[in-house]
Structure formats: structure tokens, C-alpha cells
PLY file of the C-alpha trace (Angstrom):
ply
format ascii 1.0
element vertex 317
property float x
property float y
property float z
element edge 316
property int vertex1
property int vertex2
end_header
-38.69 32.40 7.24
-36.02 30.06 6.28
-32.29 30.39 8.24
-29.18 30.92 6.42
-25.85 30.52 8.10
-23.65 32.87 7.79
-19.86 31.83 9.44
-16.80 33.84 7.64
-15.67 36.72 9.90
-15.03 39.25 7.47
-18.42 39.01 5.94
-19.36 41.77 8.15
-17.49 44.63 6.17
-19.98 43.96 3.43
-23.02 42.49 5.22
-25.65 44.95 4.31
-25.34 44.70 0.66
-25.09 40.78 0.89
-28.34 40.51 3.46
-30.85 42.85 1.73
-30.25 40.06 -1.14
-31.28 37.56 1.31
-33.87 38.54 3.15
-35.59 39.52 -0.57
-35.57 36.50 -1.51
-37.24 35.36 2.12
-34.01 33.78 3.81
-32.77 35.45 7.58
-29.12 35.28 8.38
-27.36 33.85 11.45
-24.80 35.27 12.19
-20.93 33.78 13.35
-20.69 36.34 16.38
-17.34 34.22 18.24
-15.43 36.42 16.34
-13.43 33.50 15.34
-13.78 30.23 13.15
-16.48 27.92 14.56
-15.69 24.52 15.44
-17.99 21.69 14.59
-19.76 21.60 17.63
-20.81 25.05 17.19
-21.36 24.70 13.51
-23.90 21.96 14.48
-25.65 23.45 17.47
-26.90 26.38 14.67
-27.25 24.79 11.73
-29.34 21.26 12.81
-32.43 22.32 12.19
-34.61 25.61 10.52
-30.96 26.41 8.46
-31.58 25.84 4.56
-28.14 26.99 3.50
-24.27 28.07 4.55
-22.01 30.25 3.60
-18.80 28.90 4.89
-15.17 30.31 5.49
-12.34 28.26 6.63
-14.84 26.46 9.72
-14.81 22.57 9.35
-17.63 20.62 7.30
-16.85 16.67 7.17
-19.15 14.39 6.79
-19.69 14.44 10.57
-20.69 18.55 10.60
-23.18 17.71 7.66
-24.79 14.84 8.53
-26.19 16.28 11.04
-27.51 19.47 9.27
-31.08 18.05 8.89
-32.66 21.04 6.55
-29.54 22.23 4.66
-29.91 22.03 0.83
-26.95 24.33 -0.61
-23.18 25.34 1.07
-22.07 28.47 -0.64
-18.01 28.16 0.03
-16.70 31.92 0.65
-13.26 31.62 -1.22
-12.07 29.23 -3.74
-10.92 26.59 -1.93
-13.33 23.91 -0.72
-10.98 21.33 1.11
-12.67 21.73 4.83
-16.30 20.67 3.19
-16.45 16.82 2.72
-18.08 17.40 -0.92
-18.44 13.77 -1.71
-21.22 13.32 1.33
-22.76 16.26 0.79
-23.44 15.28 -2.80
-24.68 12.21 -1.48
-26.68 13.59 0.86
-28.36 16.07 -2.01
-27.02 19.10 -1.21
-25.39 21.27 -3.12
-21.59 23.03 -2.41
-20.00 25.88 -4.88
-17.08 28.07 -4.37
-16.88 31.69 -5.28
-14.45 31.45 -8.25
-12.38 34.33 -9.13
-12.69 36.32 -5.99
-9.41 36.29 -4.01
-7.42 35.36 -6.63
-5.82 38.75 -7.02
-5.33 39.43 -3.78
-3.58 36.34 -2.86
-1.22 36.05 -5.61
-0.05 40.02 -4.57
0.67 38.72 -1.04
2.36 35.93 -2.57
4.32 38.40 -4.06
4.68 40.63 -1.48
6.21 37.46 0.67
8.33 36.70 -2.02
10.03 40.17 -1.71
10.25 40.60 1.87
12.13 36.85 2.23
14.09 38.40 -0.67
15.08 41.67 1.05
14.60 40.31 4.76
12.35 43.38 5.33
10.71 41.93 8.19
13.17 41.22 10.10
15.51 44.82 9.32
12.37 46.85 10.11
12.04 45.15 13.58
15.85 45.58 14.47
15.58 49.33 13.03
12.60 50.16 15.62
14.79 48.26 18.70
17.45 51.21 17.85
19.90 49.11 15.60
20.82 50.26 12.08
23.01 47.00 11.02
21.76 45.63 7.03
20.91 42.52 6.26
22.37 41.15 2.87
19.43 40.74 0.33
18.72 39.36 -2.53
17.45 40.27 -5.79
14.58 38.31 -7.56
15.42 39.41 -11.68
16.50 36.72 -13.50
15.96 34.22 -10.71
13.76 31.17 -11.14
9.91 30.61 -9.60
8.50 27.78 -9.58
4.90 27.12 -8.85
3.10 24.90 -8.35
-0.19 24.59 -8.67
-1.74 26.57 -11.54
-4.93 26.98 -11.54
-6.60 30.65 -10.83
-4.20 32.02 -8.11
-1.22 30.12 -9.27
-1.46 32.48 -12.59
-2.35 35.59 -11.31
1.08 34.94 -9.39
3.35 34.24 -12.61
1.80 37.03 -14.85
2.97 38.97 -11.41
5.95 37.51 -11.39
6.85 37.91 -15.47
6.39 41.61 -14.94
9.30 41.40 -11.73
11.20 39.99 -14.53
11.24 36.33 -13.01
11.64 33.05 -15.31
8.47 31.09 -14.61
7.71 27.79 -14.18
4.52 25.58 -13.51
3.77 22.20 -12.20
0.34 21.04 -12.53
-0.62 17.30 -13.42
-4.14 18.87 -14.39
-2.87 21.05 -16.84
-2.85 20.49 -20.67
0.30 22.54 -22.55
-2.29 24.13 -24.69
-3.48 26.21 -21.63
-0.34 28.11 -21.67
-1.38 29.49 -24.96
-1.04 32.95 -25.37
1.35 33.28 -22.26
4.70 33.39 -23.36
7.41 32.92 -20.96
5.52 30.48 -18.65
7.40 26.92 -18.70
4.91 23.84 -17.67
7.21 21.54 -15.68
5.88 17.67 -16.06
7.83 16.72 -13.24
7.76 17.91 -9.88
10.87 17.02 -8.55
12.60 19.06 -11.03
10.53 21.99 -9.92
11.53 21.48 -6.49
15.55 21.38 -7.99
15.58 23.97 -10.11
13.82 26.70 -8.69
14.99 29.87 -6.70
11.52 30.27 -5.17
8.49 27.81 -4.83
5.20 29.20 -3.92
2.41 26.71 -3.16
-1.10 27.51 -4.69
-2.77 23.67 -3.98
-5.31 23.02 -1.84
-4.89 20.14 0.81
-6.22 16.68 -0.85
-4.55 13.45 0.36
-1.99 13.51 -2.25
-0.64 17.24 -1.24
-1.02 17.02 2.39
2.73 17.19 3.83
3.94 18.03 0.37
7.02 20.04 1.36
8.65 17.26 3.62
12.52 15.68 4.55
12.46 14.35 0.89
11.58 17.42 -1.41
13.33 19.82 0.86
16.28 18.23 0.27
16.08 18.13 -3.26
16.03 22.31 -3.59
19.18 24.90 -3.40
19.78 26.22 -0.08
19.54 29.46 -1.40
15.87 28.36 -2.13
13.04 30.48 -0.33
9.32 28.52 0.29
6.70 30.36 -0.24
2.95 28.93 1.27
-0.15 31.13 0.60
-2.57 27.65 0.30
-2.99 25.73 3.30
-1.01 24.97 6.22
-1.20 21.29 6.21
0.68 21.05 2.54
4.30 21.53 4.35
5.54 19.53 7.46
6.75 21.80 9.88
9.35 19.81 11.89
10.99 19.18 8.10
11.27 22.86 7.37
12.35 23.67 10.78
15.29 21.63 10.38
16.23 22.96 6.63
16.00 26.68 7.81
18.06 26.42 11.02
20.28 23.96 9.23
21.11 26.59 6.33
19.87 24.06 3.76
16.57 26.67 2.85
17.67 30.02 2.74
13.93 31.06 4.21
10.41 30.56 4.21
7.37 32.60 4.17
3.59 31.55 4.96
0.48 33.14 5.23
-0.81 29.79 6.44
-0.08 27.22 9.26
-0.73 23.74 10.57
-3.14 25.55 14.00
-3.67 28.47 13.59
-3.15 30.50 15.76
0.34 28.38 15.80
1.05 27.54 19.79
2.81 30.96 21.91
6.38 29.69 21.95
6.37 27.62 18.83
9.65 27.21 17.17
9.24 27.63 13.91
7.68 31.33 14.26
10.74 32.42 16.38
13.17 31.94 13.78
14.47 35.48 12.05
14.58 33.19 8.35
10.82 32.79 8.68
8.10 34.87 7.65
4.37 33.94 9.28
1.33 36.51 8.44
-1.71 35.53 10.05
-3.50 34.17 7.27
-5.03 37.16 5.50
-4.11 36.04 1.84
-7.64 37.25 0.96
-7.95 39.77 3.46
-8.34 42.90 0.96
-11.12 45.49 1.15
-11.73 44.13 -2.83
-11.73 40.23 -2.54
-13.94 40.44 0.65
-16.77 42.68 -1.45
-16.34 39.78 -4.03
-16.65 36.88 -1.40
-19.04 38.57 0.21
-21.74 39.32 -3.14
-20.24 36.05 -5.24
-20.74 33.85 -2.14
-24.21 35.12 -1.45
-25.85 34.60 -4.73
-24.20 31.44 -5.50
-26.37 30.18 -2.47
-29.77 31.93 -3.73
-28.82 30.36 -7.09
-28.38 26.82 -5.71
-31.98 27.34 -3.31
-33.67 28.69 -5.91
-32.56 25.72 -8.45
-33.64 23.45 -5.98
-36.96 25.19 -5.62
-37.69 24.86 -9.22
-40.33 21.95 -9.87
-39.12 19.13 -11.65
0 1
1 2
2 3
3 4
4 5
5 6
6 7
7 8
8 9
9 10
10 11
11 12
12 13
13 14
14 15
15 16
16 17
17 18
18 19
19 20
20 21
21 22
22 23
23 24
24 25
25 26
26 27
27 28
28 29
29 30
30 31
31 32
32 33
33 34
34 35
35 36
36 37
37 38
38 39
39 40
40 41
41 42
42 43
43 44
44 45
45 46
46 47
47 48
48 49
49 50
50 51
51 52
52 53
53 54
54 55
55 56
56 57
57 58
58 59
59 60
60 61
61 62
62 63
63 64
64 65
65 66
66 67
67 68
68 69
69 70
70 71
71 72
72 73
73 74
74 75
75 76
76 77
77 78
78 79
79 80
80 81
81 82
82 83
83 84
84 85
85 86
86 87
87 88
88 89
89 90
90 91
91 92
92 93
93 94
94 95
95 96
96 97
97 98
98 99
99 100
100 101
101 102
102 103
103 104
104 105
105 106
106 107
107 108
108 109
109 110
110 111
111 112
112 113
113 114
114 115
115 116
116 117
117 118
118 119
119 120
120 121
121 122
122 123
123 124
124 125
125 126
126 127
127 128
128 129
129 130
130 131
131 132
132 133
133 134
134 135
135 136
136 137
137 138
138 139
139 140
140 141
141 142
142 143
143 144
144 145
145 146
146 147
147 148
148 149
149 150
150 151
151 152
152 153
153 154
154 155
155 156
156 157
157 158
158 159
159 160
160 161
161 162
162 163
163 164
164 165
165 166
166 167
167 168
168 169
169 170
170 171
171 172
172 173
173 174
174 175
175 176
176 177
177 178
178 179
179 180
180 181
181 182
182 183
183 184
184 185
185 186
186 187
187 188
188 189
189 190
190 191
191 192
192 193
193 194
194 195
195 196
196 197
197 198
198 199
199 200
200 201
201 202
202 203
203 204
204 205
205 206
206 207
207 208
208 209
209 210
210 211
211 212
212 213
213 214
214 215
215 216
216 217
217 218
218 219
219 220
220 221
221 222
222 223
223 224
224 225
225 226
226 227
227 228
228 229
229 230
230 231
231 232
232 233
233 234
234 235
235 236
236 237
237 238
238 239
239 240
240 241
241 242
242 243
243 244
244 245
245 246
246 247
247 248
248 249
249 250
250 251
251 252
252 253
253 254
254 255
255 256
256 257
257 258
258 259
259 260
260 261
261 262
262 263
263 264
264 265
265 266
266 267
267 268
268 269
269 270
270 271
271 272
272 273
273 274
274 275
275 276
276 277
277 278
278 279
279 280
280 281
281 282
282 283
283 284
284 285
285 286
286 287
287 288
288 289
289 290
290 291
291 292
292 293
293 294
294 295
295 296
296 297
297 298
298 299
299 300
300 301
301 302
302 303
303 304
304 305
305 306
306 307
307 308
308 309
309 310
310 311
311 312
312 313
313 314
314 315
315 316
């Protein structure tokens, strides 16, 4: 029986469902049993041989990983984003790579949100002092009538401004991919050609990009500089699209008002790091799509885009 791969940890909540499909169709899952993301090493010592297919969280893939996978014909990416899978050698290579497309979209942009509104409100950071015995407030902020800008707006990216239209929030959108007639029929959304004056005139910038040479370090010296102290930075995408020694110095410097981030550069970030032990700084541990509803999606969406992209290749030609 052909292998399949299996590596994202939370694939286990809905496993059953997901390997019954499999093992119909004649496939046998291995299973990711670290308990954490696999490094490539690992990825290669199960995958080099007798492994037709993987489905494949956040765990590494460059050219280097799939090189070396001698049998694999199809990576099924569980999420949206496929930035850790060198697609341009796998294509060259003949094998197939798909994302699951409107999975975690909902559940990211309500974290996104959710960030958004704790920065706002510095909720984390009263509820700790409440539970050490203090009852001293910290002045908040509301977000009506303020300004977010986003950028990046493709699935999640608009799932976060209809979100964001309903808090009452002006919305804007920078997206070089973008044509203005794909705000039709959303009234209220701004597209923003240029991304500097995103950067100025927002009150809030959330980050829904993935990281591609041309985003990587993104939110650096230069573009922090160019947005209102009271600004708050919002990073739901990847960790690598904001450099961290830059937005260390704007927060403790007063020039960003705060920043919240449900990713980072390593992750775990480093005991004693910095950044994490500033009050103005919000760090959840990267569970964007970490609901019980985009993890049944992953899961089922994930698992029969690979059967679809075996079975294609199975077809004579």
C-alpha cells in the first residue's frame, strides 16, 4: 500500500474522518508523532522512499527537503499559505502542490480582530495585573471611526475588513495584485495604490501577506517610521514579514503605540527575548487557524486535494 505523510499537528482532532478517505482509496498514513513541526531532516528520513504524497503544515519543504523525496507525486498544503514549499522545484520535479483555499480564512481574520481589540483596550496586560491583586486601568482606546489599513487582500485580508466595516472602522487595502473592479459590490473598502501612504495614514495595519522575497522584513526602520505613534501593528501572516530589532525600538521608543502577533521570526521565540517582555506587545502562539471549524476544513479540504492530485496523476494519458 502506498504511504502518505501526514505532518500538521492538529490533524489529529479530525483524523478519523480524513483517514477512512485514505485508506479507501488504498493510501496508509504516517503519522507526525514529535508533537511538534518536523525539521527537514526528519521530513526526509520518512518521506525518501514508499511516501506518494504530503500533507504539510508549517514544516519546511525547499528544494533540498524535496529533492530527496524519491516517490512523492502530490503535496497537499494544510492552510492557505504555501511559502515553506519551494513550488518552483517541485513543479519541476513533476509533482504537484495545492493549498486548501478557503479554510482558515475565517478564523484568522477573527483573531486578527480579536488582536486588534485587545492592543486597543490593553486587555492583556489589565487582566494579568488584575490576577497579581492590582486594580489600576489602563487608558484604552476606541477603534470607531479610526482607520485600518491592510494590506494584503486576498481571502483573509477581506474576511478582516468586512469584520472590520461592521466595528465601524474606515477601511483601506493595499494590494499590487488587485484590480479596482474587485472591490465591486463592497462599499466602504478604499484600495490604496501606494503603500507608503497606507503605512501613513492608518490607525491600525494588519498584515495578511505571505513571506516572498519582496515582503520578507516588510515592517522595518523605514516604514515604521513613516506611521503615527499612536499606530498599533497587527501580524497574523508570517513572522519573517516584520524585523524585530526595528519594532523593538519603535515600541519602547513610544513611536508605535503597540503591536500584536500571532506569528514570530522562531517560534517558539528564545526564553528571555526582548521583544515578548514588553507590556505594549501582544504575542499568541501562533494559533491564527487554531479553531475547532478551520481545522475540520484543513483537515477534509487538505485530504482530498491530495487524492485529487494522485488520482489525476493516475489517470492514463
Amino acid at each position: 500500500m502506498n504511504k502518505v505523510l501526514v505532518t500538521p499537528k492538529s490533524y489529529h482532532h479530525y483524523k478519523d474522518k480524513a483517514y477512512e478517505l485514505l485508506r479507501t482509496k488504498g493510501y496508509e498514513p504516517i503519522e507526525n508523532k514529535t508533537g511538534r513541526t518536523l525539521t527537514e531532516e526528519e521530513l526526509i528520513g520518512l518521506a525518501k522512499e514508499g511516501v506518494v504524497g504530503v500533507i504539510v503544515g508549517v514544516d519546511p519543504m525547499p528544494a533540498a527537503v524535496i529533492e530527496q523525496l524519491k516517490d512523492v507525486r502530490a503535496i497537499s498544503k494544510y492552510g492557505m499559505g504555501v511559502d515553506n514549499i519551494d513550488t518552483v522545484r517541485a513543479s519541476e520535479l513533476g509533482i504537484q502542490v495545492r493549498a486548501a483555499q478557503g479554510t482558515n480564512n475565517v478564523s484568522v481574520a477573527e483573531l486578527a480582530i480579536g488582536l486588534i481589540l485587545a492592543a486597543s483596550r490593553h486587555i492583556p496586560a489589565m487582566t494579568s495585573k488584575v490576577k497579581q491583586g492590582s486594580w489600576d486601568r489602563v487608558l484604552g482606546r476606541e477603534i470607531t471611526g479610526k482607520r485600518l489599513g491592510i494590506v494584503g487582500g486576498g481571502q483573509i485580508g477581506l474576511e478582516v475588513a468586512k469584520r472590520a466595516q461592521g466595528l465601524q472602522m474606515g477601511v483601506t487595502v493595499y494590494d499590487p495584485f488587485l484590480k479596482d473592479e474587485a472591490f465591486a459590490g463592497k462599499p466602504g473598502i478604499a484600495l490604496e495604490r501606494n503603500l507608503d501612504t497606507l503605512f501613513a495614514e492608518s490607525d491600525y495595519i494588519t498584515l495578511h501577506v505571505p513571506a516572498v522575497p519582496d515582503t520578507r522584513g516588510l515592517i522595518n526602520e523605514r516604514t515604521l517610521a513613516l506611521m503615527k505613534p499612536s499606530a498599533v501593528l497587527i501580524n497574523t501572516s508570517r513572522g519573517e514579514l516584520v524585523d524585530e530589532e526595528a519594532l523593538y525600538d519603535a515600541l519602547i521608543q513610544g513611536r508605535l503605540s503597540a503591536a500584536a502577533t500571532d506569528v514570530f521570526s522562531v517560534e517558539p521565540p528564545q526564553p528571555g527575548n526582548k521583544l515578548a517582555q514588553l507590556e505594549q506587545f501582544i504575542l499568541t502562539p501562533h494559533t491564527g487557524a487554531f479553531t475547532y471549524e478551520a481545522i475540520e476544513r484543513m483537515v477534509l479540504r487538505s485530504t482530498a486535494n491530495l487524492l485529487e492530485m494522485l488520482e489525476q496523476d493516475n489517470k492514463p494519458v
